[in-house]
Backbone of each chain as ProteinMPNN parsed JSONL, in Angstrom:
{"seq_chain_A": "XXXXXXXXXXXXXXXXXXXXXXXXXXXXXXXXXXXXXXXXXXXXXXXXXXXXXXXXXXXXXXXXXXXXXXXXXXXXXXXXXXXXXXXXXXXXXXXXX", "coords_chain_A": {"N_chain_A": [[-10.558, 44.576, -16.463], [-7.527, 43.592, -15.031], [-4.943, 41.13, -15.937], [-1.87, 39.33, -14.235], [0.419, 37.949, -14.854], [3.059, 35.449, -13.822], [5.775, 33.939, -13.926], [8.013, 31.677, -12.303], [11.294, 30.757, -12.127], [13.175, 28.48, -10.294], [16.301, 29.004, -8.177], [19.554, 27.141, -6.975], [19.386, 27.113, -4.177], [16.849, 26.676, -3.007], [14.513, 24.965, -1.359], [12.59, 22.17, -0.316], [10.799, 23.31, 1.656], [10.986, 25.953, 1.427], [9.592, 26.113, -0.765], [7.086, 25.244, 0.6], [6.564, 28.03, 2.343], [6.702, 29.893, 0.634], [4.531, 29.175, -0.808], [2.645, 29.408, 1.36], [3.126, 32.302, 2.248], [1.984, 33.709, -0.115], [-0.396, 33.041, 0.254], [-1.331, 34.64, 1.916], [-1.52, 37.52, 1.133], [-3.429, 38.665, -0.421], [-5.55, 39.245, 1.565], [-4.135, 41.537, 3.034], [-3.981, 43.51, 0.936], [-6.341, 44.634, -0.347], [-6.953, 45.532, -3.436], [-5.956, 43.341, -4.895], [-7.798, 41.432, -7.191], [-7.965, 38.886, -8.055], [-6.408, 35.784, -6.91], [-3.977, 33.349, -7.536], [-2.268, 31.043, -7.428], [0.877, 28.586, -7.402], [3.101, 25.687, -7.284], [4.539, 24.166, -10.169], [2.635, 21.817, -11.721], [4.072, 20.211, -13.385], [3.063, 18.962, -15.804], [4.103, 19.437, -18.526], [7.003, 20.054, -19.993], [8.887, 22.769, -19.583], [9.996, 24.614, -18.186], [9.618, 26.644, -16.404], [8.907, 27.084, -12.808], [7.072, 27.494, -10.562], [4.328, 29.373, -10.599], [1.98, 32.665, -10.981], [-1.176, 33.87, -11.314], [-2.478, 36.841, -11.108], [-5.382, 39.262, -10.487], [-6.274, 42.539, -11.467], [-8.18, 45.557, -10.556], [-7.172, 47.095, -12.82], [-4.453, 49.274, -14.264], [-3.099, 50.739, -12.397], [-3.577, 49.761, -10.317], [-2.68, 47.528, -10.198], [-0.256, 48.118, -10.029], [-0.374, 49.414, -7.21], [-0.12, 47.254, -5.806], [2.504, 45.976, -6.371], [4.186, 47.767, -5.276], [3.106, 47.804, -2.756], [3.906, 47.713, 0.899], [3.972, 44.711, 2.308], [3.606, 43.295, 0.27], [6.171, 43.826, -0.943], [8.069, 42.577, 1.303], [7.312, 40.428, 1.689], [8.256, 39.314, -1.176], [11.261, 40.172, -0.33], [11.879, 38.309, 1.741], [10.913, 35.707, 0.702], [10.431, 35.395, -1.56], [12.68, 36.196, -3.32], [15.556, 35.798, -2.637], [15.925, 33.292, -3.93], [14.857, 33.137, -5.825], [16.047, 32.448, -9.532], [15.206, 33.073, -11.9], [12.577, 35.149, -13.805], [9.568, 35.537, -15.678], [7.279, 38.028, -16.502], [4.109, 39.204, -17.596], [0.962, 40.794, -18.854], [-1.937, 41.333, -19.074], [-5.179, 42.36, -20.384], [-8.664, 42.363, -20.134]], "CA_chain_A": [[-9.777, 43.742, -15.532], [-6.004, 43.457, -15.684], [-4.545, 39.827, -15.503], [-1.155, 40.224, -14.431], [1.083, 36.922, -14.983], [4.21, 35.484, -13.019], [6.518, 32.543, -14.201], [9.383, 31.95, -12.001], [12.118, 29.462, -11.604], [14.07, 28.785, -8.514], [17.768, 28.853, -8.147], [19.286, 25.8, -6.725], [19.228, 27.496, -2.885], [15.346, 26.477, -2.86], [13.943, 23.798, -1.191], [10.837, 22.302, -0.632], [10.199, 23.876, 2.942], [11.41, 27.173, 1.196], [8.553, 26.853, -1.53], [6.134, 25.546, 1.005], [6.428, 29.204, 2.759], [6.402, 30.838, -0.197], [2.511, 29.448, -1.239], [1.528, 29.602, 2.671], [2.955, 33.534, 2.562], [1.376, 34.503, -0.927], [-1.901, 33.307, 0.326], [-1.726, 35.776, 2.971], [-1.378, 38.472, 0.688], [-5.25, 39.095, -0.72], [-6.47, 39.755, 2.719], [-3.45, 42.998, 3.787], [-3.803, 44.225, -0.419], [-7.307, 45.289, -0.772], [-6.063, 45.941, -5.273], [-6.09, 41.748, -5.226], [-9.324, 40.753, -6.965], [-8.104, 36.914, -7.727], [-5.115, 35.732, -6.822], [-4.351, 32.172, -8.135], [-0.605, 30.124, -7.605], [1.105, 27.172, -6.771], [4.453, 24.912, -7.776], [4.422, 23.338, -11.464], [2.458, 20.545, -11.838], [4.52, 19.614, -14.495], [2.371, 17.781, -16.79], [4.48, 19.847, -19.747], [8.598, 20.361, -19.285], [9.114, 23.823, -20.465], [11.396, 25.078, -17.527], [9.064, 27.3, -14.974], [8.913, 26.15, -11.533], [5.903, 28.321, -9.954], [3.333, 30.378, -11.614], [0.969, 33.166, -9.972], [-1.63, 34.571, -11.912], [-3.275, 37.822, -10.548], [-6.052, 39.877, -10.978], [-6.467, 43.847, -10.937], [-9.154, 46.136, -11.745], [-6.479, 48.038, -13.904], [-2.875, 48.697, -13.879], [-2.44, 51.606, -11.357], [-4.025, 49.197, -8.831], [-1.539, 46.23, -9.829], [1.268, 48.959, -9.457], [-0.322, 49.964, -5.89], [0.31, 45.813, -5.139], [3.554, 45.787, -6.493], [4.904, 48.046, -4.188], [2.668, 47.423, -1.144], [4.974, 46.726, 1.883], [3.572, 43.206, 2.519], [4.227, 42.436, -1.05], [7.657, 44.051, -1.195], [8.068, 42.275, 2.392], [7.268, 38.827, 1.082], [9.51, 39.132, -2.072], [12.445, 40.136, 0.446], [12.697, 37.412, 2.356], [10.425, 34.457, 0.848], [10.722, 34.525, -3.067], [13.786, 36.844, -4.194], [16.51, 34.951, -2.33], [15.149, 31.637, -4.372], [14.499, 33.161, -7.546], [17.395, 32.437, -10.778], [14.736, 33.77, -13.028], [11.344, 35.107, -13.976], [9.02, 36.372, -16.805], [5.453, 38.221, -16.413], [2.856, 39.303, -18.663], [-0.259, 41.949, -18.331], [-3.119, 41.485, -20.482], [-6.325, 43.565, -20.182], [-9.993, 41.342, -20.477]], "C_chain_A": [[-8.405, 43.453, -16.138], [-5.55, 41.972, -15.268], [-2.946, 40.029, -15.397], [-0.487, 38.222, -13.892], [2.717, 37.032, -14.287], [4.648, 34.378, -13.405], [7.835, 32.589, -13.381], [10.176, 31.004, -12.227], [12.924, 29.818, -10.525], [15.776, 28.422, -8.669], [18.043, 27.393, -6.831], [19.786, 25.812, -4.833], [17.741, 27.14, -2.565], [15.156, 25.25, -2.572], [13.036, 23.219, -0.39], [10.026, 22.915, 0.679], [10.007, 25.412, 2.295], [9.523, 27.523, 0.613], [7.302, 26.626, -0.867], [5.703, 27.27, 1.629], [6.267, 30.104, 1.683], [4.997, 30.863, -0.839], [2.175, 30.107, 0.165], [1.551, 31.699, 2.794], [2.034, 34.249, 1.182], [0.249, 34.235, -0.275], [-2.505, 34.225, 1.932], [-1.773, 37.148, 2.028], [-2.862, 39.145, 0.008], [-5.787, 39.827, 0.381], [-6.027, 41.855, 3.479], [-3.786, 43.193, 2.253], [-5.136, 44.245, -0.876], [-7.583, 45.437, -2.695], [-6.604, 44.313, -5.347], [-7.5, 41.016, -5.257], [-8.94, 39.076, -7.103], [-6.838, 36.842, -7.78], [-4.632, 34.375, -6.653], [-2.786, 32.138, -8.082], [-0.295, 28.799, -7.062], [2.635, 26.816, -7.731], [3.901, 24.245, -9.543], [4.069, 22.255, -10.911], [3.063, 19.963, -12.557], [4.199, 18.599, -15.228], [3.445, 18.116, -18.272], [5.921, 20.463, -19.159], [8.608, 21.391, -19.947], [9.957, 25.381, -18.892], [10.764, 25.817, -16.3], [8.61, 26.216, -13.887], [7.737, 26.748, -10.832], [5.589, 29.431, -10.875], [2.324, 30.955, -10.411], [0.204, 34.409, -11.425], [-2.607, 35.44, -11.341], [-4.299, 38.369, -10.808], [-6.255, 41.335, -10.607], [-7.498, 44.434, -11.652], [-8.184, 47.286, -12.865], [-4.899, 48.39, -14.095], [-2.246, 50.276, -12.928], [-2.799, 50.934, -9.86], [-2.815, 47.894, -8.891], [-0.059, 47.368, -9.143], [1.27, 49.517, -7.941], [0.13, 48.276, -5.127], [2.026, 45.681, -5.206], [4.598, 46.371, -5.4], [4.421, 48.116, -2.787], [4.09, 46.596, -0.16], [5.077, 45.042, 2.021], [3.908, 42.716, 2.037], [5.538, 42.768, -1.199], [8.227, 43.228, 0.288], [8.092, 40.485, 2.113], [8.107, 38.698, -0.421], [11.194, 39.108, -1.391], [12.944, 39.108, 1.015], [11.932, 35.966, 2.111], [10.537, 33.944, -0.703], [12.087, 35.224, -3.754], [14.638, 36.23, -3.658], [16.254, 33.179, -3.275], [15.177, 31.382, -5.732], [16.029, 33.492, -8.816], [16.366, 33.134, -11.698], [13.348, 33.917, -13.322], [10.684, 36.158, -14.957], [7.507, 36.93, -16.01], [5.113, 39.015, -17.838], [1.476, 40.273, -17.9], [-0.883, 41.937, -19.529], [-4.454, 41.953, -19.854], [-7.567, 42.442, -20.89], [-11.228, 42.327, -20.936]], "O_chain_A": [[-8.146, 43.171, -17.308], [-5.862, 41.656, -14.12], [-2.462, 40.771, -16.253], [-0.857, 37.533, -12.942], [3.416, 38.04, -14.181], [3.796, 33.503, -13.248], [8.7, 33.412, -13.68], [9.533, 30.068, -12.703], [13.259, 30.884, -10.01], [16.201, 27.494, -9.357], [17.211, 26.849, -6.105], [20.352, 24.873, -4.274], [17.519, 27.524, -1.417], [15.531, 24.369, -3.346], [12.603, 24.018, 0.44], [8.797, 22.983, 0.706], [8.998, 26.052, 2.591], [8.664, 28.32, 0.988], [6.34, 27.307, -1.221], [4.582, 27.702, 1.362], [5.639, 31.141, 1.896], [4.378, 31.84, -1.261], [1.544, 31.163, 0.22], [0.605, 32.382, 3.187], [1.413, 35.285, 1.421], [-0.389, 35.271, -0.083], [-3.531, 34.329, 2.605], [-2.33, 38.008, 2.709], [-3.067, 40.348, 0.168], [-6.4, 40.884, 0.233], [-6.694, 42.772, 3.957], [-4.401, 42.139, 2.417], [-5.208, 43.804, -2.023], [-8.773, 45.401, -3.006], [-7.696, 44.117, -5.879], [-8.15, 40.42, -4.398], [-9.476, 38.194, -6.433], [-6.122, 37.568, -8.469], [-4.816, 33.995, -5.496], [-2.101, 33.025, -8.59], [-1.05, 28.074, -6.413], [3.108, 27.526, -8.619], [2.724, 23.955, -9.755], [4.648, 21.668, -9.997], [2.684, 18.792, -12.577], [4.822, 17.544, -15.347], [3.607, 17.191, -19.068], [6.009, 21.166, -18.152], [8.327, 21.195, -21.129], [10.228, 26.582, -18.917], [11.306, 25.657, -15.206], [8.172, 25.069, -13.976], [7.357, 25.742, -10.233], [6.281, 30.132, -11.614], [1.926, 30.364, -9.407], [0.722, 35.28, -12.124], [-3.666, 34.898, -11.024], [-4.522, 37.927, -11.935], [-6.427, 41.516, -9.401], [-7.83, 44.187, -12.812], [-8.713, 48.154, -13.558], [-4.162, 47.407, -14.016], [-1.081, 50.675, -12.932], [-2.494, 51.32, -8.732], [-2.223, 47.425, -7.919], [0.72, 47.299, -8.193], [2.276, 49.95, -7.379], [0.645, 48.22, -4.011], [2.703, 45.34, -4.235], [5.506, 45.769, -4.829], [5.124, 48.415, -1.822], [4.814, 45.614, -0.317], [6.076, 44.342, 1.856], [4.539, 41.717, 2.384], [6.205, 41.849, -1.673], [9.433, 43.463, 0.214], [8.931, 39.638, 2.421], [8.621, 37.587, -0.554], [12.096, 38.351, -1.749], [14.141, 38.824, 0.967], [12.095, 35.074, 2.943], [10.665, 32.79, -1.114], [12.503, 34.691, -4.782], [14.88, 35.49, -4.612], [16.601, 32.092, -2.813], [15.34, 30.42, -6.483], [16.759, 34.482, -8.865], [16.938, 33.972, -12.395], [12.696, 32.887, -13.155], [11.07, 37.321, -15.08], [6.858, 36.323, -15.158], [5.81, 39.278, -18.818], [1.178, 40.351, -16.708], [-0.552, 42.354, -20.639], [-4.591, 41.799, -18.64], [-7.394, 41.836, -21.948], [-12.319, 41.846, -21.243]]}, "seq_chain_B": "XXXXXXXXXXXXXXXXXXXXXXXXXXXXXXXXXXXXXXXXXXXXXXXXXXXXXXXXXXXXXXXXXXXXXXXXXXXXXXXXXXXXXXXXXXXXXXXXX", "coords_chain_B": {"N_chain_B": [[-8.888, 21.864, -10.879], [-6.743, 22.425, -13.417], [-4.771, 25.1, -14.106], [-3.058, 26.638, -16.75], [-0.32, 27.83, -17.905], [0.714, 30.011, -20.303], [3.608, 32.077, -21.522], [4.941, 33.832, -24.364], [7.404, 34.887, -26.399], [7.759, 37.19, -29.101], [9.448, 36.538, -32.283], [11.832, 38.135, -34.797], [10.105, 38.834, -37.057], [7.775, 38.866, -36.591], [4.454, 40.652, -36.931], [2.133, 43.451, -36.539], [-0.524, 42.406, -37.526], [-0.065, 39.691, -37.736], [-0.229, 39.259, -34.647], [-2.789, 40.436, -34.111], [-4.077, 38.144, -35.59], [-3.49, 35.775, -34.157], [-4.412, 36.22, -31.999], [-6.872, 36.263, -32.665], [-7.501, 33.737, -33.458], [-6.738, 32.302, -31.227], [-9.104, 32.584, -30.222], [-11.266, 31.459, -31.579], [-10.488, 28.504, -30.559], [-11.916, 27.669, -27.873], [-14.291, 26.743, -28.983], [-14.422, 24.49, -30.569], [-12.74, 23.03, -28.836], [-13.5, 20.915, -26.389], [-12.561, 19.995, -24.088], [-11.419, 22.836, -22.966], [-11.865, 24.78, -19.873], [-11.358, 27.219, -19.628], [-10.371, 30.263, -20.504], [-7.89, 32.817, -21.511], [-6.444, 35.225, -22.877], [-4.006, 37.311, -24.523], [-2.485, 40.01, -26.127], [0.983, 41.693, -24.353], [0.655, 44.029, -22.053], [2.32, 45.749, -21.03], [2.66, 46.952, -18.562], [4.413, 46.197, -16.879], [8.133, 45.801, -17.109], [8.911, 42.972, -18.606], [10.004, 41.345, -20.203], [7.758, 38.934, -21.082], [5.912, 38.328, -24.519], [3.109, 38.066, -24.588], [0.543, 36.758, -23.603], [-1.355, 33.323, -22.084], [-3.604, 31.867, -20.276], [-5.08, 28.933, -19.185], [-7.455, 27.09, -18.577], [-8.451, 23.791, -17.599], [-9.855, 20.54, -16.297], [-8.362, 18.338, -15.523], [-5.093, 16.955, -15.777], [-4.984, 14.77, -18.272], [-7.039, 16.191, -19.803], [-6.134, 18.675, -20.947], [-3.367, 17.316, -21.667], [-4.918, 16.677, -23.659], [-6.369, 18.884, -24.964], [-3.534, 19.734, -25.959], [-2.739, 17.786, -27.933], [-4.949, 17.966, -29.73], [-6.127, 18.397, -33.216], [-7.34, 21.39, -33.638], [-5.656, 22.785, -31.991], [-3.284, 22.198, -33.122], [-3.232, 23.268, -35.245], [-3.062, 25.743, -35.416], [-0.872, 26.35, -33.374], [0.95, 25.349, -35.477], [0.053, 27.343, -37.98], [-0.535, 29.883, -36.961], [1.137, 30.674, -34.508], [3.816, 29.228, -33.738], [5.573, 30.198, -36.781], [6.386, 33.09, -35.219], [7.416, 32.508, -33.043], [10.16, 33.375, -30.423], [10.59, 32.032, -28.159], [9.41, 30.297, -25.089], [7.34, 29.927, -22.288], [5.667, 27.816, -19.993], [3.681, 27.292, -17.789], [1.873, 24.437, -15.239], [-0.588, 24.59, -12.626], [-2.318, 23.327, -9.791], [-5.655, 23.863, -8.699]], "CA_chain_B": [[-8.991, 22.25, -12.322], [-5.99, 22.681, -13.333], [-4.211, 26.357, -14.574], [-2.081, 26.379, -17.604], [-0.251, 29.28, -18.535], [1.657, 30.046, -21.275], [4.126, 33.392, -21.795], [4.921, 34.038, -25.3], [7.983, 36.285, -26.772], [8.078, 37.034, -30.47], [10.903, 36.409, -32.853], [11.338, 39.572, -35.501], [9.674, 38.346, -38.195], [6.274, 39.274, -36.105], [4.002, 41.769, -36.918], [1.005, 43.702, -35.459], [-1.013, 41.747, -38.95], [-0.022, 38.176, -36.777], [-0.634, 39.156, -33.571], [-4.203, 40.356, -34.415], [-4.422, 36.711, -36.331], [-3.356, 34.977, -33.091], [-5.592, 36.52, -31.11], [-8.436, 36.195, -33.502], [-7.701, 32.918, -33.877], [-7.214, 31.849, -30.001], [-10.305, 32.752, -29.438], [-11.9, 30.424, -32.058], [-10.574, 27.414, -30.389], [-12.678, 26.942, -27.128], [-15.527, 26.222, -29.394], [-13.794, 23.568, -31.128], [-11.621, 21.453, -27.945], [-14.598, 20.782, -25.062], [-11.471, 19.998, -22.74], [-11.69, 24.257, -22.375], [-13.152, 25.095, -19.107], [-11.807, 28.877, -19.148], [-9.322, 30.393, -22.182], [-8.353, 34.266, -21.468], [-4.87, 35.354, -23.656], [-3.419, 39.211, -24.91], [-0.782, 40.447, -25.87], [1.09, 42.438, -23.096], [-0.353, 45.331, -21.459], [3.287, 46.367, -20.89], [2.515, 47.461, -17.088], [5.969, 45.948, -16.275], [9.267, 45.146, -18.411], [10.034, 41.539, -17.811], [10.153, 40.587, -21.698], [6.758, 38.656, -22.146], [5.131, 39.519, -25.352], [1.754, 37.951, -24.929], [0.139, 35.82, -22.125], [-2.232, 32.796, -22.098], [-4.515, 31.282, -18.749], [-6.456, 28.153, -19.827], [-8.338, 25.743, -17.039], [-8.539, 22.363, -17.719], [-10.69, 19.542, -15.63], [-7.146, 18.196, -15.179], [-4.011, 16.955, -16.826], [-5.473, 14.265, -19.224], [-7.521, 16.919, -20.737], [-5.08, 19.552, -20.879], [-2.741, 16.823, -23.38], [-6.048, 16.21, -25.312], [-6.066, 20.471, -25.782], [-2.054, 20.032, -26.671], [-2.699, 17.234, -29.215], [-6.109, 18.361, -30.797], [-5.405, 18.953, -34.402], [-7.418, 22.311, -34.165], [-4.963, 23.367, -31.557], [-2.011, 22.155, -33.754], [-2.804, 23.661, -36.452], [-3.062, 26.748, -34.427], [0.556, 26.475, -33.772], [1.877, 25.703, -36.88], [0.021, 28.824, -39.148], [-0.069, 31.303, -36.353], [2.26, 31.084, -33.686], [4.886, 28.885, -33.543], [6.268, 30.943, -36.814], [6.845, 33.967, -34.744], [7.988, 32.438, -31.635], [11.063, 33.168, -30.08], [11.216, 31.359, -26.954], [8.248, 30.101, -24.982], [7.896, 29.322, -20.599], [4.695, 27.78, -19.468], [3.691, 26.284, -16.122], [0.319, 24.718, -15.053], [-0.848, 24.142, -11.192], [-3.618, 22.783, -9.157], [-6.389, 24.529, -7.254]], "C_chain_B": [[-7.414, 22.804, -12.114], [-5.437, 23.615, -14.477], [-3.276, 25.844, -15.277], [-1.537, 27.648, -18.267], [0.869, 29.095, -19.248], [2.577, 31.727, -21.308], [4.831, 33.416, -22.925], [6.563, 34.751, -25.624], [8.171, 36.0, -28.227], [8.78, 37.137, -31.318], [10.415, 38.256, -33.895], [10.746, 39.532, -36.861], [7.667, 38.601, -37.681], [5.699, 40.529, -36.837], [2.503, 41.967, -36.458], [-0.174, 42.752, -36.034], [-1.328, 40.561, -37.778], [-0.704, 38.095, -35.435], [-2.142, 39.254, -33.238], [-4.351, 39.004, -34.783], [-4.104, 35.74, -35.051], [-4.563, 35.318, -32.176], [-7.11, 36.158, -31.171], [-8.685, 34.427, -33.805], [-7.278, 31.602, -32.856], [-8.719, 31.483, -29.808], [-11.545, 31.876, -30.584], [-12.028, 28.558, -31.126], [-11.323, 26.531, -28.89], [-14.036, 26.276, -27.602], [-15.085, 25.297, -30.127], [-12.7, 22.214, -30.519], [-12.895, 21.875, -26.587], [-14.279, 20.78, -23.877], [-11.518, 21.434, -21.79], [-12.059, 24.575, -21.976], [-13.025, 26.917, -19.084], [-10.359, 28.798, -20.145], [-9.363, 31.946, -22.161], [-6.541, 33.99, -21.937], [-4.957, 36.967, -24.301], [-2.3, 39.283, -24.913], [-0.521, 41.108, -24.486], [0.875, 43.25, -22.999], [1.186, 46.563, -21.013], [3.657, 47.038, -19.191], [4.293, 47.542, -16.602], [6.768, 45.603, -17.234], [9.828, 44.052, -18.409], [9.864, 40.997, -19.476], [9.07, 39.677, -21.782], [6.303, 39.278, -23.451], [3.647, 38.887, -25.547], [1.855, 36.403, -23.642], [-0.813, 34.286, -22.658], [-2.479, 31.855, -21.077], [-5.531, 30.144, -18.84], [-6.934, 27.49, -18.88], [-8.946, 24.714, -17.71], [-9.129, 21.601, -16.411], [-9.165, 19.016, -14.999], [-6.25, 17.473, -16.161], [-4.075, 16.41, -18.081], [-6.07, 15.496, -20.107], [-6.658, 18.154, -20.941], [-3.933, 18.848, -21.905], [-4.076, 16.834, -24.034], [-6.392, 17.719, -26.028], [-4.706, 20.275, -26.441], [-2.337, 19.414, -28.082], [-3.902, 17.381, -29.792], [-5.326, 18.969, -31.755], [-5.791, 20.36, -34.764], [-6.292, 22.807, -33.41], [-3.432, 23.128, -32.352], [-1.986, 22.744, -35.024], [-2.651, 25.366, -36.232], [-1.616, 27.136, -34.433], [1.087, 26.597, -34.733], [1.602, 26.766, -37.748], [0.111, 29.72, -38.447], [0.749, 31.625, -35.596], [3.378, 30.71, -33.664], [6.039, 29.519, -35.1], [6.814, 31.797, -36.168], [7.232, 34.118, -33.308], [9.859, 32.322, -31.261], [11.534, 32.54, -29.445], [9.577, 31.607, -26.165], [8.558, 29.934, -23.351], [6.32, 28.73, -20.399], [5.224, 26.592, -18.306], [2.199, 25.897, -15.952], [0.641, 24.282, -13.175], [-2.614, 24.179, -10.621], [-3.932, 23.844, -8.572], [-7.342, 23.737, -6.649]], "O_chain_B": [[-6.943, 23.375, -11.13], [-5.508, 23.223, -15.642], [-2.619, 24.874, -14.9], [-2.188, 28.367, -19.025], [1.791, 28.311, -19.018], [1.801, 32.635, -21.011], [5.861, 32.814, -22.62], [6.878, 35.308, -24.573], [8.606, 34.928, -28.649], [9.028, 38.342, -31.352], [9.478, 39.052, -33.834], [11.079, 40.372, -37.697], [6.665, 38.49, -38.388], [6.473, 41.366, -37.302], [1.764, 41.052, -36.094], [-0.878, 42.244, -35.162], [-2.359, 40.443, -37.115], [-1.498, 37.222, -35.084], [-2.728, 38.532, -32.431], [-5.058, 38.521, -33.899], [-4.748, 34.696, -35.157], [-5.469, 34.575, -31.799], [-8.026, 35.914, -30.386], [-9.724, 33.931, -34.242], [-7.332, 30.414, -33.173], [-9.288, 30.472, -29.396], [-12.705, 31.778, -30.183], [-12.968, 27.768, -31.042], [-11.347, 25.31, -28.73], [-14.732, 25.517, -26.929], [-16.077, 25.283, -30.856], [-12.181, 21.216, -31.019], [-13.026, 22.972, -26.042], [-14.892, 21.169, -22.883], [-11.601, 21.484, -20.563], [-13.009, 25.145, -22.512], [-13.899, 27.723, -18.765], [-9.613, 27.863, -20.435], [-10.358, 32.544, -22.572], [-5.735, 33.123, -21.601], [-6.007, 37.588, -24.461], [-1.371, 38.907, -24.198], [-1.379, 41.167, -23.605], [0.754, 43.78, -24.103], [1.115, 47.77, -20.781], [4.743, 47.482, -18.818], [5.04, 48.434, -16.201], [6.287, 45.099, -18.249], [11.043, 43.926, -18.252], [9.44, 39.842, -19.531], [9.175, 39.248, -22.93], [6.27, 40.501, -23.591], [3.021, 39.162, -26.57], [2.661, 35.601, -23.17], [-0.908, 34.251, -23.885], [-1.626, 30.983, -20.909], [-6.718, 30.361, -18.599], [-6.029, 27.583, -18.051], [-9.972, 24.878, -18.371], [-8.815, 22.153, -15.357], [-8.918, 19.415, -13.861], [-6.626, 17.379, -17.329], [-3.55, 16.988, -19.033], [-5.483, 15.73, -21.164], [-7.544, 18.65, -21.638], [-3.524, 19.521, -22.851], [-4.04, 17.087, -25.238], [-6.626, 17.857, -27.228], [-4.677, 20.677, -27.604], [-2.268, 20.048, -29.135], [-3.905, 16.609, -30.751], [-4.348, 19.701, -31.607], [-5.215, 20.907, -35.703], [-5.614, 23.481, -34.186], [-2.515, 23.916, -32.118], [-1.016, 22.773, -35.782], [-2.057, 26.055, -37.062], [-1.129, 27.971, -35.195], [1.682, 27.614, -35.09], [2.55, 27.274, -38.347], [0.777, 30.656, -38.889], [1.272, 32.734, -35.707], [4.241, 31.583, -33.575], [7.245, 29.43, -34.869], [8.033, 31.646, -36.25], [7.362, 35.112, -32.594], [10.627, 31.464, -31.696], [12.702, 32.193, -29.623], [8.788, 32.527, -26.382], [9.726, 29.818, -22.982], [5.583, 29.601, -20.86], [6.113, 25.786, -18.033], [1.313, 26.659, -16.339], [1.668, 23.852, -12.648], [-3.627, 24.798, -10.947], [-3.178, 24.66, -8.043], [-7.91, 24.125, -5.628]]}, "name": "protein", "num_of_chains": 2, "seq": "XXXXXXXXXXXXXXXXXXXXXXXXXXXXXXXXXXXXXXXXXXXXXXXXXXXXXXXXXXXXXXXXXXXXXXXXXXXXXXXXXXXXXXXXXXXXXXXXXXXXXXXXXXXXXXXXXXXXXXXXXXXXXXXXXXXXXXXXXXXXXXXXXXXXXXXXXXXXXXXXXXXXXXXXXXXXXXXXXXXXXXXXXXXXXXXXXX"}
């Protein structure tokens, strides 16, 4: 299983209607991407200040199936117009269980 | 329960020696902080190039226990001999499910 990590922050065009649409559209995304065994996000709770504003941590059975998500329309479709206009900056991570 | 993720990058003073010793020595500490409902971490899998160099996904009951993992002294000592030498720059985020 591939875990496939997302830290973003938001540029200061984001606001809070923006990032509600941006959970309500990721959690459409499991059901059209078949590849998406767990698919886990939300806004910083910020219990700890260390600068990310939303986190999404994924799950794949491997990494030619995260790479069939990555460019799935839906998902390139929902980056276009719900988190890349928003986003100043973001790290990920891929670790193997 | 609330998700805590950490994304890692390592200064140059790392080596493969450490990263084995981090790893090896993550995975000691759910048996030692009770707060730990779920604890999965790796270096990166490299899938994508966004500059992580190692991940970590922990689940906490919620935020109280999540500081009582930060300030446990096994987890601090954690930091100080294995990681926080070879850290360059750090991002974490946690969020509710």
């Amino acid at each position: 299983m591939l875990t496939h990590i997302v830290l973003l922050k938001w540029n200061d065009k984001v606001t809070a209607e923006c990032i509600a649409a941006i959970t309500e559209n990721f959690a459409k995304l499991p059901a059209v991407i078949p590849e998406i065994k767990s698919y886990e996000f939300g806004p910083d709770a910020g219990v700890i200040k260390n600068g990310a504003d939303y986190a999404l941590v994924a799950k794949f059975n491997n990494a030619e199936e995260l790479k069939t998500y990555i460019k799935h329309q839906a998902h390139q479709d929902f980056m276009k117009h719900y988190s890349m206009p928003y986003i100043e900056s973001f790290q990920s991570a891929q670790f193997e269980l």
